[in-house]
Wavefront OBJ file of the C-alpha trace (Angstrom):
o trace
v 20.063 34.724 7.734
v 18.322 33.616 4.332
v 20.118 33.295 1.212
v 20.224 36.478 -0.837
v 17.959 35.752 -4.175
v 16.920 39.308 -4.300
v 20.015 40.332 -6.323
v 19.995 41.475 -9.461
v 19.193 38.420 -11.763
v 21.351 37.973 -14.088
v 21.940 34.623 -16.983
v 24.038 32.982 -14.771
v 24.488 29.076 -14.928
v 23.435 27.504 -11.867
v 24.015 23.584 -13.457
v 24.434 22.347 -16.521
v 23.873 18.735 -18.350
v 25.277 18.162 -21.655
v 23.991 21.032 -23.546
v 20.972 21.509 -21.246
v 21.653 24.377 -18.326
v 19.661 25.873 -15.616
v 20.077 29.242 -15.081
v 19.630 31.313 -12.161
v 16.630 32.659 -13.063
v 15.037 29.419 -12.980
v 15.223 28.753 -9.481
v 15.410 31.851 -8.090
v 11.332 31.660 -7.235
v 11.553 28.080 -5.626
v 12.787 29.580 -1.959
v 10.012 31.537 -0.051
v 10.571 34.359 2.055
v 11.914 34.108 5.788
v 13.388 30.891 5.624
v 17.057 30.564 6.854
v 20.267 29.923 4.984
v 20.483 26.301 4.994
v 17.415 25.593 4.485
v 17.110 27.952 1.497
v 20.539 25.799 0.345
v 19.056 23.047 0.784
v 15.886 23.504 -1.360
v 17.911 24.911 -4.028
v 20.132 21.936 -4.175
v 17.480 19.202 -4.100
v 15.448 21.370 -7.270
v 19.132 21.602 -8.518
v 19.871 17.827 -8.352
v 16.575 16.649 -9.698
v 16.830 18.326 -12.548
v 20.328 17.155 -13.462
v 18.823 13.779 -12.620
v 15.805 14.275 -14.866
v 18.519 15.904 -17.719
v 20.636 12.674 -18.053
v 17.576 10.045 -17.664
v 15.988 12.174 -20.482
v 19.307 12.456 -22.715
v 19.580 8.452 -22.024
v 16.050 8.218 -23.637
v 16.596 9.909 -26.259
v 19.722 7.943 -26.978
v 18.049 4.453 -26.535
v 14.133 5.140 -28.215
v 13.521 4.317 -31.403
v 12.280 7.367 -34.009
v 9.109 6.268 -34.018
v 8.731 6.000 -30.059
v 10.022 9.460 -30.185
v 7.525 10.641 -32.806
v 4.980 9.151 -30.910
v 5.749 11.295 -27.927
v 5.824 14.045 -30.094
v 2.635 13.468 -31.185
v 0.859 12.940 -28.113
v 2.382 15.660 -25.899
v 1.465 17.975 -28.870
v -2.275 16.294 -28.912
v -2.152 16.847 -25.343
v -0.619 20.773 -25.652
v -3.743 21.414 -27.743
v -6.449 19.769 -25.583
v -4.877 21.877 -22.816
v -5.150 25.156 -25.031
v -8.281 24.309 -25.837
v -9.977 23.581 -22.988
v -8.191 26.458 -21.075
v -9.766 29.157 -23.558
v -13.410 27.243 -23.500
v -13.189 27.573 -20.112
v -12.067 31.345 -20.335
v -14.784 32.161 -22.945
v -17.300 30.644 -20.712
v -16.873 32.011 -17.499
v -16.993 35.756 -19.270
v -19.979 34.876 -21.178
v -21.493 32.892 -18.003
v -25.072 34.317 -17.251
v -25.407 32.383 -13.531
v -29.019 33.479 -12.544
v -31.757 31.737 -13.885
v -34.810 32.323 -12.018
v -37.794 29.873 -11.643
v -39.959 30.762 -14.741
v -36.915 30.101 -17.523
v -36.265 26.743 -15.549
v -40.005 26.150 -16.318
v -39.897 27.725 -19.619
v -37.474 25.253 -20.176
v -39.056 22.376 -19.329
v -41.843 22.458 -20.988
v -40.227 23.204 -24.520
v -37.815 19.773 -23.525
v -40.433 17.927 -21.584
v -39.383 14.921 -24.016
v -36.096 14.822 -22.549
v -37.174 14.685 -18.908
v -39.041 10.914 -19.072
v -37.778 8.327 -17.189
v -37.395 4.561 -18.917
v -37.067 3.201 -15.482
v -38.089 3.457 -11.599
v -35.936 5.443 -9.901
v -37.703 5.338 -6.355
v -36.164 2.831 -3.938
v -38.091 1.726 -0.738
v -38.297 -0.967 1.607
v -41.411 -2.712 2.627
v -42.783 -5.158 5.457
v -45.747 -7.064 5.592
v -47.115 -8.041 8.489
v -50.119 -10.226 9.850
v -52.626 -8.865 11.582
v -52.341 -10.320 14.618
v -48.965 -8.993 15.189
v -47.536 -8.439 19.047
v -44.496 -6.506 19.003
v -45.228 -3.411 16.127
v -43.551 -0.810 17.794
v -40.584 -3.143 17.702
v -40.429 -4.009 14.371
v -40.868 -0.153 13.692
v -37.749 0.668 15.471
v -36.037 -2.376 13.753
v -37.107 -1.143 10.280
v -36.040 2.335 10.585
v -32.803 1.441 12.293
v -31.892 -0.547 9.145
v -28.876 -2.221 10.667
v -27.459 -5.287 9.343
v -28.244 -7.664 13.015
v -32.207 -7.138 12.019
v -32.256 -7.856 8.697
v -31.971 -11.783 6.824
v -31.463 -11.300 2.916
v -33.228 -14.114 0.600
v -33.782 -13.988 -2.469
v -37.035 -14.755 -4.121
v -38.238 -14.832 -7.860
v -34.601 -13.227 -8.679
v -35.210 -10.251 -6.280
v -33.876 -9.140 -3.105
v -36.611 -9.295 -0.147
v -35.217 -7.992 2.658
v -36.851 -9.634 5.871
v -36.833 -8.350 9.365
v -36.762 -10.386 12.662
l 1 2 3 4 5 6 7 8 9 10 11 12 13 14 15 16 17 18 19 20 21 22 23 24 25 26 27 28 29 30 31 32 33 34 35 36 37 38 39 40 41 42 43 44 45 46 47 48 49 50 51 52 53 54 55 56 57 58 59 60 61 62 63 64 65 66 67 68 69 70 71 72 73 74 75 76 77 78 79 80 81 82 83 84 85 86 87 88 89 90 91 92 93 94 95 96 97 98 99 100 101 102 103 104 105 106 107 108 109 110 111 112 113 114 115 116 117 118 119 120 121 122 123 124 125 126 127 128 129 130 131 132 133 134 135 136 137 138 139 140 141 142 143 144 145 146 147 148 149 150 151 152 153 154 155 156 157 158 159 160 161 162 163 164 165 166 167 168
């Protein structure tokens, strides 16, 4: 039989480290339904000794850290408190004021207001090339070869500071 969580919750001090304590309250979630006695103890005791753990290492940092290094860690964990605010209500705002369907004619509509923004300052097409002589025996094999793409077929060399990829 499971341990009984499901009583009435009350302030009750499940551990306590120097003036830090963990109430009952605060780990009465941690064990889910079904499971059985021990191993319902046994979760509760490993949340229970971690945090005494955690208590005393953070005690002992406070104790040895300068001000500053304290302040510091103050500052960033409240820098980081407000990015998380912050980003949590963008992200709120924007998925209630999210329209999701844009058809075809506002993507083109679009387009050709920004048209500026859409030029490319480089190739972006990447292909592979053989040239043969005419006189050539074995085509179909060199097809095959050139479509497989597998590292046997292929000898790299490099000429005029690019990459020519030749096939046997």
């Amino acid at each position: 039989m499971g341990c009984d969580i499901s009583a009435p919750i009350e302030t009750e001090v499940v551990a306590m480290v120097g003036e830090n304590t963990l109430i009952r309250e605060d780990v009465i979630n941690l064990v889910p339904d079904g499971l059985s006695k021990d191993d319902s103890i046994k979760i509760i005791t490993k949340y229970i000794d971690n945090w005494a753990l955690n208590q005393l290492i953070r005690e002992n940092a406070e104790l040895n850290l300068s001000e500053e290094e304290i302040e510091e860690i103050n500052k960033l964990s409240e820098n980081y408190y407000n990015e998380l605010l912050i980003t949590t209500y963008k992200n709120k705002v924007a998925a209630v004021n999210s329209d999701t369907i844009v058809n075809s004619s506002d993507v083109i509509d679009y387009y050709d207001e920004f048209r500026d923004n859409f030029k490319l300052y480089e190739d972006i097409i990447k292909g592979r090339y053989v040239k043969l002589s005419k006189d050539n025996f074995n085509l179909q094999e060199i097809k095959r070869r050139f479509r497989r793409l597998n590292n046997d077929d292929k000898s790299c060399y490099t000429v005029q500071k690019k990459i020519l990829w030749m096939y046997i």
